[in-house]
N, C-alpha and C positions, 0 to 999 in steps of 0.2 A: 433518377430511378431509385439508387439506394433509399434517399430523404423516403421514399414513397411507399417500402419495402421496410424502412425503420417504423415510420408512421403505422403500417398496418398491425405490424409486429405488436408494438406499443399497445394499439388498439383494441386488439385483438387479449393480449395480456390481461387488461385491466375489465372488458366484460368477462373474460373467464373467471378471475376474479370476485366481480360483482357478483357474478349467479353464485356465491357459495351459496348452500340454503340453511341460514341462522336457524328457521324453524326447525329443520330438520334435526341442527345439530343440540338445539332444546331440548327435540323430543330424546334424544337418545342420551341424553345428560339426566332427564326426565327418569327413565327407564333403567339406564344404570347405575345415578348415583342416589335420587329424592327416593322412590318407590322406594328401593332397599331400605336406605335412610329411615323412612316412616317404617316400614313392617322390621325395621332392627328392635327401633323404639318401642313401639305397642306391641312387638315378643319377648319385650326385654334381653333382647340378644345382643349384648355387647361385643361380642367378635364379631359378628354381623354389624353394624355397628363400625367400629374401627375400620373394617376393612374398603368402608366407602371415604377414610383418607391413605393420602398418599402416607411414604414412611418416614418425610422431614415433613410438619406441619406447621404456621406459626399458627398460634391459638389464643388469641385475647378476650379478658373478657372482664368485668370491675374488679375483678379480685383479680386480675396481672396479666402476664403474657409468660406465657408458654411454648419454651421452641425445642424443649425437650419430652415431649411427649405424655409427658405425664397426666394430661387427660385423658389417654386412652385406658391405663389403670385402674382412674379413677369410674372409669364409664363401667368396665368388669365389676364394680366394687359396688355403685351403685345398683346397676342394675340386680346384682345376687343381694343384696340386703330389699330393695323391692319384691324380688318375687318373695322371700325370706318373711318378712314383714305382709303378705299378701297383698299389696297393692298393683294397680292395672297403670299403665298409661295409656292416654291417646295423644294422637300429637297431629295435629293439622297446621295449615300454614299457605301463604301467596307470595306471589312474588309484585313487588314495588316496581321492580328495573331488572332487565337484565341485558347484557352486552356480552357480546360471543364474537370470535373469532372460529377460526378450527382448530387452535389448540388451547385457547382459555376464553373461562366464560368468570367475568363477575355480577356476582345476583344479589337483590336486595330484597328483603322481606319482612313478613311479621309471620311469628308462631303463636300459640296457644298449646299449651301443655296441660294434659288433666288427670290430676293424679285422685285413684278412684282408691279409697282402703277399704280394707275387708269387711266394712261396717256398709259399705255404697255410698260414704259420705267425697265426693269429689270437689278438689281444690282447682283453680286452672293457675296456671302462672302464664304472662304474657313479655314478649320479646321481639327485637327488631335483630337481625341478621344481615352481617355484609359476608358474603362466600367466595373466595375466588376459588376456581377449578381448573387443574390442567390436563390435560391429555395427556398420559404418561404408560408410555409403550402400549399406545393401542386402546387404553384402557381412562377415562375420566375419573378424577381423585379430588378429593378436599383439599387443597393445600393452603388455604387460608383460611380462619373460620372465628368471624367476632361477632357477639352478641351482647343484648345491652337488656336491659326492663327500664329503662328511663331514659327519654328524648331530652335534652334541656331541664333535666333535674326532674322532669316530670313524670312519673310512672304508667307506663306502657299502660292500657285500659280494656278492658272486652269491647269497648265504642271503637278503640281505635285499630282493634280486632276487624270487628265488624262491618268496617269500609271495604272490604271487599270480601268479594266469596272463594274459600279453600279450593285450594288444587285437588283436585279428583286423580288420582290415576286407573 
């Protein structure tokens, strides 16, 4: 009787388990950290912005790793020399992969960045992203964040953009 009482237990454990619902916790990763994310970027609101990572981040990117913070400065710095300079960004992007638990999720993707100057003449910059996210009091945060413009030496492309279609929120 115990063995049968262990068994259900067990059982019982591991479909509650099953049912978490990943989609759901997309969407809400969705919602509280990409949407922000995007509307920090095309308002150029760097504290908006920053405030979608946690407050230790590691940050790699060809030019080094960063586990002192110092791209969030830099993101203040850019962004007021853009609006400064008059230029707009847009910023779209998909996800490749992504794998979630209920307290981390890591996502893979491409971006497209398009930088529009006061003339209307716009440049895009293209990039691959690996993210990890934690749940942190309640709340999902950046806490890893690497990106590349080149695969195997080879420079990220609008083609290779365009294998799939931008995330909508």
């Amino acid at each position: 009787m115990r063995k049968l009482v262990l068994l259900f237990i067990l059982c019982f454990s591991y479909f509650g388990y099953a049912q978490v619902d990943f989609e759901q916790i997309q969407n809400e990763i969705d919602k509280t950290v990409w949407k922000p994310f995007q509307k920090a970027f095309e308002t150029l609101d760097g504290e908006a912005l920053n405030a979608t990572y946690a407050d230790e981040v590691l940050r790699v990117t060809p030019q080094g790793i960063d586990t002192e913070n110092a791209f969030k400065a830099g993101n203040l710095k850019r962004f007021e020399k853009n609006k400064a300079d008059g230029v707009s960004i847009s910023l779209d992007f998909w996800f490749d992969s992504r794998h979630t638990n209920a307290t981390t999720s890591y996502e893979v993707g491409f971006y497209s960045i398009g930088f529009t100057d006061k003339d209307g003449k716009t440049n895009y910059s293209y990039g691959q992203f690996h993210i990890v996210l934690k749940k942190i009091e309640g709340q999902w945060k950046i806490t890893q964040d690497w990106d590349t413009a080149t695969i195997n030496g080879n420079p990220i492309t609008s083609s290779d953009f365009a294998e799939k279609s931008v995330v909508k929120f």
